[in-house]
VEXPAKE-412368 format. One record per atom (N, C-alpha, C): residue in one letter; y, x, z. Coordinates in pm, whole numbers, padded with zeros to 5 digits, always signed. Atoms other than C-alpha are relative to their C-alpha. Example, Ala and Ser with C-alpha at 12.3 -4.5 7.8 and 13.67 -1.06 7.14 Angstrom:
! VEXPAKE-412368
A-00119+00089+00000 A-00450+01230+00780 A+00120+00090+00000 S-00119-00082-00006 S-00106+01367+00714 S+00109-00077+00073 
***
This chain:
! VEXPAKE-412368
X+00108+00065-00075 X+00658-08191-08605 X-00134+00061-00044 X+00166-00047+00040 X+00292-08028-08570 X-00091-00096-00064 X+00116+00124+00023 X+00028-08150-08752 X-00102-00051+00067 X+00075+00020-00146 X-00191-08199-08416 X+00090-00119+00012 X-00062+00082-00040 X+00076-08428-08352 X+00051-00112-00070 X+00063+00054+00036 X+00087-08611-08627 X-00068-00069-00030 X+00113+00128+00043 X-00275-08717-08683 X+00000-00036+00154 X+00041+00064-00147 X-00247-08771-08282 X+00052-00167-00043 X-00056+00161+00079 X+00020-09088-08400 X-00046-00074-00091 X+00036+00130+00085 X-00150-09169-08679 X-00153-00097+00078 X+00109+00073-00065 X-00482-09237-08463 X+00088-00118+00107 X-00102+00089-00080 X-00224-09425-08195 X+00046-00115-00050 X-00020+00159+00086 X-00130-09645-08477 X-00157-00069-00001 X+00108+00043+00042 X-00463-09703-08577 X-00060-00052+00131 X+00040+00065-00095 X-00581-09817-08206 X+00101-00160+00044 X-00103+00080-00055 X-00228-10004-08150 X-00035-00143-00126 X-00031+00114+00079 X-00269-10220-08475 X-00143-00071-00081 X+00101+00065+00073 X-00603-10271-08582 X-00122+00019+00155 X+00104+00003-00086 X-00913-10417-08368 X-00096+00121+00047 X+00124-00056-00064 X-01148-10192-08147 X-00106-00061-00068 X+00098+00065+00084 X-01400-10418-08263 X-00024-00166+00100 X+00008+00154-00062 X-01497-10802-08182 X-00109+00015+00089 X+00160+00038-00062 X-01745-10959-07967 X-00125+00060-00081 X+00107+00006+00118 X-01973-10995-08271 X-00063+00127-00001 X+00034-00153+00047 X-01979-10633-08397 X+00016+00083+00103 X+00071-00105-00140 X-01967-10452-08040 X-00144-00070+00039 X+00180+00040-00018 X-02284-10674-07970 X-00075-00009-00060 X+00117-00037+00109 X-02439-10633-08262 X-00088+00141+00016 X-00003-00175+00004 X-02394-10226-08266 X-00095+00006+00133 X+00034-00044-00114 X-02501-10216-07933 X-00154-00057+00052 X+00126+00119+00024 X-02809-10470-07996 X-00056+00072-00113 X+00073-00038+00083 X-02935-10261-08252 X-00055+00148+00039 X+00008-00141-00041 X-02921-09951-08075 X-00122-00026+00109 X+00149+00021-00154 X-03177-10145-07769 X-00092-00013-00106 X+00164+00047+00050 X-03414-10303-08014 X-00033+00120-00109 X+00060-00123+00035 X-03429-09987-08248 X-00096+00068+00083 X+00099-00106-00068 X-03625-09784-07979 X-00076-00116+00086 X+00135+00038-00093 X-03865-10069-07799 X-00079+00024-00109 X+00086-00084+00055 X-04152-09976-07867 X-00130-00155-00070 X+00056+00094+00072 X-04382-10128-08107 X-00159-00058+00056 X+00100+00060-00081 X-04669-10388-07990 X-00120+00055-00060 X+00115-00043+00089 X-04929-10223-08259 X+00013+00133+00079 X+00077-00193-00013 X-05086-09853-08166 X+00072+00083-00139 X-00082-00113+00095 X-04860-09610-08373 X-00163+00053-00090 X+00114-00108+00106 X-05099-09453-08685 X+00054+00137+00010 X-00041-00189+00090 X-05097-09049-08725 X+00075-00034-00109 X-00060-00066+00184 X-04867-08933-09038 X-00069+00028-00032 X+00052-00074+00061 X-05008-08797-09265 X+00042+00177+00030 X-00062-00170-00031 X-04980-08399-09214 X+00143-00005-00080 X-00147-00028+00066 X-04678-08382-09465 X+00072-00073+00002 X-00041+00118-00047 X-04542-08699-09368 X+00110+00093+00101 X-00030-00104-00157 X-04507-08500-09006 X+00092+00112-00090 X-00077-00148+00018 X-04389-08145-09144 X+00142-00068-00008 X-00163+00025+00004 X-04096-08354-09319 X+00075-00039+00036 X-00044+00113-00131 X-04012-08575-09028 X+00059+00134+00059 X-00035-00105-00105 X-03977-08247-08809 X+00125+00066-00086 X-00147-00033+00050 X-03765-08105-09109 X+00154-00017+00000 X-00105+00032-00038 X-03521-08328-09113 X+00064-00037+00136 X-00082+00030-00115 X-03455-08372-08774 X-00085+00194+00163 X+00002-00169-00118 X-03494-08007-08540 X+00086+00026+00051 X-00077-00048-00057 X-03311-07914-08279 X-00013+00165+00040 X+00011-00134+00009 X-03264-07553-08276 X+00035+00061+00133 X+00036-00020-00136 X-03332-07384-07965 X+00147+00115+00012 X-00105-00042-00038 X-03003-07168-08001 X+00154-00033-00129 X-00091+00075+00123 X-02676-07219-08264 X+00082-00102+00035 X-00039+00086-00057 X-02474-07491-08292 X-00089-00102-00090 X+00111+00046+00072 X-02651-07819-08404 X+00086-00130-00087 X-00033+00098+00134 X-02571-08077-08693 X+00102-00072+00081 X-00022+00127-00063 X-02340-08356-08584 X-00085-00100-00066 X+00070+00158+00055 X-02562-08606-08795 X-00130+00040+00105 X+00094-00017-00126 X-02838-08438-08563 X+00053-00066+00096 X-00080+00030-00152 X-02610-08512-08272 X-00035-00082+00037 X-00008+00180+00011 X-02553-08863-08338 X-00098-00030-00011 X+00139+00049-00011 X-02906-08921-08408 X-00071+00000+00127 X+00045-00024-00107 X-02994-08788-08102 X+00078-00121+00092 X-00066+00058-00128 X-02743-08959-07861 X-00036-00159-00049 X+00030+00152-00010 X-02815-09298-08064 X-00098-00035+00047 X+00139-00001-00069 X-03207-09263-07976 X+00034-00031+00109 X+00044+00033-00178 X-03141-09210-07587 X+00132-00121+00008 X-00055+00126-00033 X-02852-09491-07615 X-00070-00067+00002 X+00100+00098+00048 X-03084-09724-07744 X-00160+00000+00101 X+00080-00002-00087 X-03366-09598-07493 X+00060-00083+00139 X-00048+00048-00092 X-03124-09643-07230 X+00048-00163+00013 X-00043+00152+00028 X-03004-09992-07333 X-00170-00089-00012 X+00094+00075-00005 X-03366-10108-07343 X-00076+00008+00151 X+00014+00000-00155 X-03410-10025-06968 X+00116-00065+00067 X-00125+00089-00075 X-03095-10175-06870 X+00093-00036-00065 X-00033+00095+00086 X-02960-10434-07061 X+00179+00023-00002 X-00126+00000-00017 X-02559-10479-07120 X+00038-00125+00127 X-00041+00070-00063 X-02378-10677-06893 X+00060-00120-00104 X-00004+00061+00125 X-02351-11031-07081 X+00125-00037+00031 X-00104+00064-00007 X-01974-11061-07103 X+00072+00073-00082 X-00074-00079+00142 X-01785-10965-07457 X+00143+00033+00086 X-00088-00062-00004 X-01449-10927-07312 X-00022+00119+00088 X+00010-00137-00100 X-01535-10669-07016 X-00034+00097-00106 X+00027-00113+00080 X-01720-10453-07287 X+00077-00011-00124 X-00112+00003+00087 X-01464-10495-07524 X+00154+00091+00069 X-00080-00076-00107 X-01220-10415-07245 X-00011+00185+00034 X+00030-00131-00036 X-01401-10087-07138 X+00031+00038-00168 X+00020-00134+00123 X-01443-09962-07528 X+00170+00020-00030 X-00123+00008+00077 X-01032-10038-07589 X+00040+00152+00106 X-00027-00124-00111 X-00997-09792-07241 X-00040+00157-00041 X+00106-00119+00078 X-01294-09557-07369 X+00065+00083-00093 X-00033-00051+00136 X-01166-09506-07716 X+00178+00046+00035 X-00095-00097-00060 X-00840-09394-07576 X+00035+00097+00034 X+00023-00118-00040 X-00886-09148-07376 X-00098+00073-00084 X+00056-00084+00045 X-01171-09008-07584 X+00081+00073-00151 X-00066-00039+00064 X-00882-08964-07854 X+00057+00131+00036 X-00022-00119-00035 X-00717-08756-07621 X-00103+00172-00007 X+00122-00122-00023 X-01032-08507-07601 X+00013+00061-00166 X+00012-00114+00109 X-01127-08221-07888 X-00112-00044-00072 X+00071+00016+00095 X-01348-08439-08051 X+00013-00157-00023 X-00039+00099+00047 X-01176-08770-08164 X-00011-00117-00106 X+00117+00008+00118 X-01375-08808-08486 X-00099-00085+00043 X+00155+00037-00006 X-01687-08932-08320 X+00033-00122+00041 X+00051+00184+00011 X-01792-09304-08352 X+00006+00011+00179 X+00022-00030-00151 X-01729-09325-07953 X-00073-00167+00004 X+00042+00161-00077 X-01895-09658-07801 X-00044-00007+00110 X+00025+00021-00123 X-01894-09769-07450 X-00012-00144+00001 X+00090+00123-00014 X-02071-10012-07276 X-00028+00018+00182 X+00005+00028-00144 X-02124-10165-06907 X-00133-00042+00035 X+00109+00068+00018 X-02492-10195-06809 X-00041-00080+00146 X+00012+00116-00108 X-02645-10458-06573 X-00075+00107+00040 X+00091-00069-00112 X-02755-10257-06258 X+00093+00053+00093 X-00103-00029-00116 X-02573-10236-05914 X-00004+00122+00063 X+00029-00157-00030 X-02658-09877-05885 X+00148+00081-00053 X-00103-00081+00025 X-02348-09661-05872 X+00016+00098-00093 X+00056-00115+00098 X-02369-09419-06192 X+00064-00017-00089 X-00030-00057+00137 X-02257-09313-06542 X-00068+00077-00055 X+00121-00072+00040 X-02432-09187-06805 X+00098+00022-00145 X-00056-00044+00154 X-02310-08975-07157 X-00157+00028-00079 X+00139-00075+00112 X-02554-08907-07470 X+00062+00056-00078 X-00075-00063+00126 X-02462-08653-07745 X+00013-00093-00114 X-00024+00062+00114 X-02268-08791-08013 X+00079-00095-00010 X-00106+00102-00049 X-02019-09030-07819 X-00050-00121+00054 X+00059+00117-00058 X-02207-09302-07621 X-00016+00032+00147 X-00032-00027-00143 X-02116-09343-07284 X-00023-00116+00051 X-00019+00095-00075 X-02156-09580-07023 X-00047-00029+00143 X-00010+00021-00157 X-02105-09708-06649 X-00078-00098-00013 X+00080+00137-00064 X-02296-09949-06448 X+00094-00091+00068 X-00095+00123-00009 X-02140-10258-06365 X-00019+00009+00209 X+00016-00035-00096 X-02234-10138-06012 X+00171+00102+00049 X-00116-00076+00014 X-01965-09879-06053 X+00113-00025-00023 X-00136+00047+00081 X-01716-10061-06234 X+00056-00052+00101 X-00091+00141-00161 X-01717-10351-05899 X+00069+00136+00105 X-00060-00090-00093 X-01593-10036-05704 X+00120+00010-00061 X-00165+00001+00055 X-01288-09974-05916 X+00091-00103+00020 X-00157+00103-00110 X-00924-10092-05776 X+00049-00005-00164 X-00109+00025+00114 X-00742-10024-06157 X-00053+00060-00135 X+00049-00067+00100 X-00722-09894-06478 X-00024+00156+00015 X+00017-00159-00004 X-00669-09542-06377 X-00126+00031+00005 X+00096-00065-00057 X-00939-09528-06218 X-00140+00039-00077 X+00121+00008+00096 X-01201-09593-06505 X+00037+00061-00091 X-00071-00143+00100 X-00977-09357-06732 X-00065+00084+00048 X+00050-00133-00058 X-01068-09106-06490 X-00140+00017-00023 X+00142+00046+00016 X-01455-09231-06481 X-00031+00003-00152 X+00002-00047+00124 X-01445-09248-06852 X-00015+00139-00101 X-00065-00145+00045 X-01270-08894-06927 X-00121+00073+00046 X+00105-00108+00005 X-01565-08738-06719 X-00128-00006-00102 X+00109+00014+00038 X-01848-08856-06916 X+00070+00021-00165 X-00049-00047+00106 X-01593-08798-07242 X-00024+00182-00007 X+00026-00176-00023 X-01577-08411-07126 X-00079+00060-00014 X+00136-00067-00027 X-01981-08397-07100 X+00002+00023-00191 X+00020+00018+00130 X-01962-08522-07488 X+00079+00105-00094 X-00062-00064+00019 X-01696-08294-07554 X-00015+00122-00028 X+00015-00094-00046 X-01820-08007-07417 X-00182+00045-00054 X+00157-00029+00012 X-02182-08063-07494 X-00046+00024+00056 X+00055+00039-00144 X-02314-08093-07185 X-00151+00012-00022 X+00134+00049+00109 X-02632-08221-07292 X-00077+00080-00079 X+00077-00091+00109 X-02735-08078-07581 X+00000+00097+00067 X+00009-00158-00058 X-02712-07704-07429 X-00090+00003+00094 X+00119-00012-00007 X-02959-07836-07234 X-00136-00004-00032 X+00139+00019+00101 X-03189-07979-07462 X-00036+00128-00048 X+00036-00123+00063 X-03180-07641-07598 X-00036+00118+00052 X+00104-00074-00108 X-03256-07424-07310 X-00113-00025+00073 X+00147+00021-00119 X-03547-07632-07163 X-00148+00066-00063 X+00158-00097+00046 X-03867-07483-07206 X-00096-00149-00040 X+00091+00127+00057 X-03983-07865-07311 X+00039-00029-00082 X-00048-00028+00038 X-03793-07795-07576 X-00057+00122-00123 X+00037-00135+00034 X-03990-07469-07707 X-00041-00030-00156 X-00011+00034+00158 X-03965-07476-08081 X-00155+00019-00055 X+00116-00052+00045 X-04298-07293-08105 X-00097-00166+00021 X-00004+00106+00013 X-04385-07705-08001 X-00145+00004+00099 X+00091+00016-00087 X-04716-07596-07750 X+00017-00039+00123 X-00012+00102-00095 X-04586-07806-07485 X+00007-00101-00017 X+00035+00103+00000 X-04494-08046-07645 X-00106-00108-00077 X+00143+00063+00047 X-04809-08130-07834 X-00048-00014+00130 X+00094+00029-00078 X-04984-08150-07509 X+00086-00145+00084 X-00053+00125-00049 X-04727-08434-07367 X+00047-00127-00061 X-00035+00064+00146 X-04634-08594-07706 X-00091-00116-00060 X+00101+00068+00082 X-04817-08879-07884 X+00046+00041-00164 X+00002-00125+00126 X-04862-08660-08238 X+00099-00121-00111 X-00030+00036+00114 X-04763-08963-08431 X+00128-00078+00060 X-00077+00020+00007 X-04457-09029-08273 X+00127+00073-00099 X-00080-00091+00049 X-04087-08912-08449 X+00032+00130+00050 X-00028-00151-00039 X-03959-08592-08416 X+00148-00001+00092 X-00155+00052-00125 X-03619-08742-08250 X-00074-00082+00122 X+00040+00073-00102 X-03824-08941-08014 X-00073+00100+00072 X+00088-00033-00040 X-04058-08701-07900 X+00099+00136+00067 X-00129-00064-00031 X-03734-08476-07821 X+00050-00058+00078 X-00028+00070-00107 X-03607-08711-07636 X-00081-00030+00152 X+00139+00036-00094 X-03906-08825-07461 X-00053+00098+00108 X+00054-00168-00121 X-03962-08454-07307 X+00134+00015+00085 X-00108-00080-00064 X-03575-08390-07248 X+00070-00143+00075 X-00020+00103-00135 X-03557-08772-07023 X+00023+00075+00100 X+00006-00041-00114 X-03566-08542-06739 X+00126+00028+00031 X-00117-00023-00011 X-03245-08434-06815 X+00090-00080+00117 X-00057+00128-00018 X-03090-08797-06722 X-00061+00022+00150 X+00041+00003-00146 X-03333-08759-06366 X+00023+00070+00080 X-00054-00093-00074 X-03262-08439-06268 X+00168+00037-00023 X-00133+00007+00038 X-02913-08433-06378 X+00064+00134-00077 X-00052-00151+00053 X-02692-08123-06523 X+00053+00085+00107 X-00034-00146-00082 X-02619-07792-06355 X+00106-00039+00105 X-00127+00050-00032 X-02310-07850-06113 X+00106+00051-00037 X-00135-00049+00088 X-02104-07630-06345 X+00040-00068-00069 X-00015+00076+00094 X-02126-07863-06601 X+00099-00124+00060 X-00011+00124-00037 X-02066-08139-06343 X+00205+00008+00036 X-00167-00092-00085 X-01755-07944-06182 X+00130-00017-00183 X-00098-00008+00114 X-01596-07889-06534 X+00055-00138-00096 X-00040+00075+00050 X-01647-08228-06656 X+00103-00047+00117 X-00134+00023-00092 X-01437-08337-06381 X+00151+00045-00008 X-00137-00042+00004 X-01157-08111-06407 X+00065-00022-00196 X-00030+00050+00176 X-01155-08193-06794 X+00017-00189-00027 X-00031+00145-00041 X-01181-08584-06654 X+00129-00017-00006 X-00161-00023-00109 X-00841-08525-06472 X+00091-00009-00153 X-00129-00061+00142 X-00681-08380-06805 X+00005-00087-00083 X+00003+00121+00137 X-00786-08654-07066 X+00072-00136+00066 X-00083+00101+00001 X-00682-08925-06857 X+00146+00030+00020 X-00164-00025-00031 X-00341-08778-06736 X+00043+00006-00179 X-00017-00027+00126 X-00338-08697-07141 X+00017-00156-00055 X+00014+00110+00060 X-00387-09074-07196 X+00125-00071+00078 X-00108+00075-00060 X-00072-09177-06985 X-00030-00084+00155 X+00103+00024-00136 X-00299-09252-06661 X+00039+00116+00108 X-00024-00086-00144 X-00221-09109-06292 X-00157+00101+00000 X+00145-00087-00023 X-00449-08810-06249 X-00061+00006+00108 X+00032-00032-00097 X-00499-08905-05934 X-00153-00128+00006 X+00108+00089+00011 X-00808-09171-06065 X-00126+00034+00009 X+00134-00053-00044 X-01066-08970-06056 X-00001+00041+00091 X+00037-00080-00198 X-01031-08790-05711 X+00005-00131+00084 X-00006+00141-00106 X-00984-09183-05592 X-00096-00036-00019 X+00117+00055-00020 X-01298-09291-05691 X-00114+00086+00042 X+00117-00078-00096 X-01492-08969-05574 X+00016-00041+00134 X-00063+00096-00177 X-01316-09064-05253 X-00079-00131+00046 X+00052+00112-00008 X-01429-09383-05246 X-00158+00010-00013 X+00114-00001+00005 X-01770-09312-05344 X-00086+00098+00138 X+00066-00080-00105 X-01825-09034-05099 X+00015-00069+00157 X-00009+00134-00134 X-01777-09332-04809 X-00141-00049-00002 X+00143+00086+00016 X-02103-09462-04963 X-00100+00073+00099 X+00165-00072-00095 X-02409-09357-04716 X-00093+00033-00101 X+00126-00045+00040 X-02639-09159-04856 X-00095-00067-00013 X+00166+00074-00027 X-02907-09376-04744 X+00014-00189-00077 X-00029+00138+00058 X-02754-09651-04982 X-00085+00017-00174 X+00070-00012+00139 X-02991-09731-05281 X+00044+00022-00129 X-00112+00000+00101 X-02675-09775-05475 X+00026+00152-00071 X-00009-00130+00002 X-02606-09425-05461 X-00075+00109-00019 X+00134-00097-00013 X-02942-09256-05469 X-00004+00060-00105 X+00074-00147+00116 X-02998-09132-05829 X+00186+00038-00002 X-00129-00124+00052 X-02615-09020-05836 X-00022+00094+00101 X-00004-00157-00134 X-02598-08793-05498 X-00114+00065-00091 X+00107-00046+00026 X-02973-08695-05693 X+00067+00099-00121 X-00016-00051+00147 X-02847-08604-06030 X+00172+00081-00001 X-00103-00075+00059 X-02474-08496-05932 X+00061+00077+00123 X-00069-00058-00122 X-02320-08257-05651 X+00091-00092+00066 X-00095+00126-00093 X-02152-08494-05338 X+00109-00011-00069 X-00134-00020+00008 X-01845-08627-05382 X+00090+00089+00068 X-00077-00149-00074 X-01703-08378-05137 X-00001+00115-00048 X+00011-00132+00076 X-01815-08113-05272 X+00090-00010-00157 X-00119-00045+00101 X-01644-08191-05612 X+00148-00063+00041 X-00159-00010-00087 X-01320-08297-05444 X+00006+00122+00021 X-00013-00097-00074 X-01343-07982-05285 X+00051+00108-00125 X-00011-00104+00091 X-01396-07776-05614 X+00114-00069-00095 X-00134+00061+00045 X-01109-08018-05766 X+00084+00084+00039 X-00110-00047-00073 X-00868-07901-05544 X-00002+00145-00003 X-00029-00116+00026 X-00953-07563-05561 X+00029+00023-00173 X-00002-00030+00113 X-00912-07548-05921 X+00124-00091-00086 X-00105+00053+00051 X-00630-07760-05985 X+00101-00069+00123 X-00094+00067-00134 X-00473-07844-05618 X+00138+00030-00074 X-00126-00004-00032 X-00139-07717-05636 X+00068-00059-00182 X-00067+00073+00149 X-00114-07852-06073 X-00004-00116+00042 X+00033+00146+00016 X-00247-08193-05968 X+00147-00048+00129 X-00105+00012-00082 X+00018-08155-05649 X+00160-00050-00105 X-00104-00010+00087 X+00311-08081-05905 X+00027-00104-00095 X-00011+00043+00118 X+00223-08390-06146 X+00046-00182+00079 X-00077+00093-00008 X+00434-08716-06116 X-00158-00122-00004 X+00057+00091-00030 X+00230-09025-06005 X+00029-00144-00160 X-00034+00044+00073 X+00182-09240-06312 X-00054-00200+00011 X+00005+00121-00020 X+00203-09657-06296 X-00054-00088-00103 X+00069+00109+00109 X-00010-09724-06610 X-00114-00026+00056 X+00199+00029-00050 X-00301-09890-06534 X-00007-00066+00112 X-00042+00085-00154 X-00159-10021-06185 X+00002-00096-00029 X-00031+00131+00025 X-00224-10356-06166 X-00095-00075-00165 X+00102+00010+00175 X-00440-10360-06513 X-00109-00007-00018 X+00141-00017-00006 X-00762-10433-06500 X-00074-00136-00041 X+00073+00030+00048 X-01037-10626-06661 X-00113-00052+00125 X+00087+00019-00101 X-01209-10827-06343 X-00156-00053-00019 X+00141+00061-00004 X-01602-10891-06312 X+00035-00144+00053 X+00022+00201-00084 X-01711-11261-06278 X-00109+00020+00114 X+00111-00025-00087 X-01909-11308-05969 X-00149-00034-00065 X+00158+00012+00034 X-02251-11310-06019 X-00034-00159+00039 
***
């Protein structure tokens, strides 16, 4: 027996027999990550000059290389925690308990299994998903009311696992020119006495508006497909909810920053199928997850 295979079982035990985590401590974690980044009611003071230098020291993102994982994670907790203070969790412990037992599953399957993963469902009927470097993922409860099963949020899961995977993200933080190490941009958009992780963030938001390349978008997809079929999930969950989504009208508010930030659903159906039609043809229809699902309370 490989040793890949192996620590795969021993993590399998370790999900099968010991808690994901409780109410308590997923809403804590996830409550510390919003109120860490609001912003404070006092006027920020300047550093001191060397204050600054060593702030920037320890935390730089290097405009080529690969970059820290304690960087990583610092980073992706910041824009979690940004993001969670614009749009709150959805207040119901088992659903987000539910999603992280799904989450942390499939993100086992993926090439980076290690990382503290945490998912989360946020209040806003806007159709979307969102990844940050470092394992923090999460759908809108907008998104979720569209899903028929479990597959289907495997699939929805696995893509935004793939971005984290793959580093999605970061590779852009590191090519933007708001970004420029030499730092004469972002002194002119920056408040001087913010951190050096915030003020990184704060430039590379755009990311999240304008969205990633559609290579990126294309690959997390076909790397979607693979983690959940890898997790014992029909691979046919993600091409069912592009399906489903690409029904939505354009001219639906719901839909607006995704069509904005990610190539149609047709279009990646389209590049699906060319890139894995006749494997995804060949692969046996799988019945986990049928019937399995974690329902919203009405509003």
């Amino acid at each position: 027996m490989s040793k890949n295979i192996i620590i795969r079982i021993a993590l399998l035990a370790l999900v099968a027999f010991q808690p994901i985590a409780n109410a308590d401590s997923l809403r804590d974690r996830l409550k510390e990550l919003r109120d860490r980044n609001r912003p404070a009611k006092q006027e920020p003071q300047p550093a001191p000059n060397n204050a600054s230098a060593s702030e920037e020291k320890e935390f730089k993102i290097p405009p080529i290389g690969p970059i820290p994982l304690e960087d990583e994670v610092r980073l992706g907790r910041q824009i979690a925690g940004n993001l969670l203070g614009a749009a709150p969790l959805v207040k119901d412990d088992m659903l987000q308990q539910y999603v992280n037992r799904v989450g942390r599953w499939v993100a086992l399957q993926s090439d980076r299994p290690d990382l503290k993963w945490t998912f989360g469902v946020i209040q806003t009927d806007d159709i979307n998903a969102f990844a940050a470097p470092g394992g923090y993922v999460f759908i809108t409860r907008g998104l979720y009311a569209t899903l028929k099963d479990e597959g289907e949020l495997a699939g929805v899961l696995g893509h935004e696992i793939a971005h984290v995977q793959q580093k999605h993200h970061l590779k852009v933080l590191q090519k933007s020119q708001l970004l420029d190490m030499g730092a004469n941009i972002l002194k002119k958009r920056v408040d001087k006495g913010g951190s050096a992780a915030q003020r990184i963030i704060g430039s590379g938001a755009e990311i999240f508006s304008r969205g990633l390349d559609k290579d990126a978008e294309f690959e997390a997809d076909r790397l979607g497909v693979i983690l959940a079929a890898r997790a014992g999930y029909d691979a046919w969950g993600l091409p069912s909810v592009l399906q489903e989504i690409s029904a939505v009208s354009s001219s639906d508010n719901a839909v607006g920053m995704l069509f904005k930030t990610h190539p149609h659903p047709d279009e990646r159906l389209s590049r699906l199928a060319d890139a894995m039609g006749e494997r995804l043809d060949s692969l046996k229809t799988s019945d986990n997850g049928k019937g399995r699902f974690y329902k919203l309370a009405a509003k």
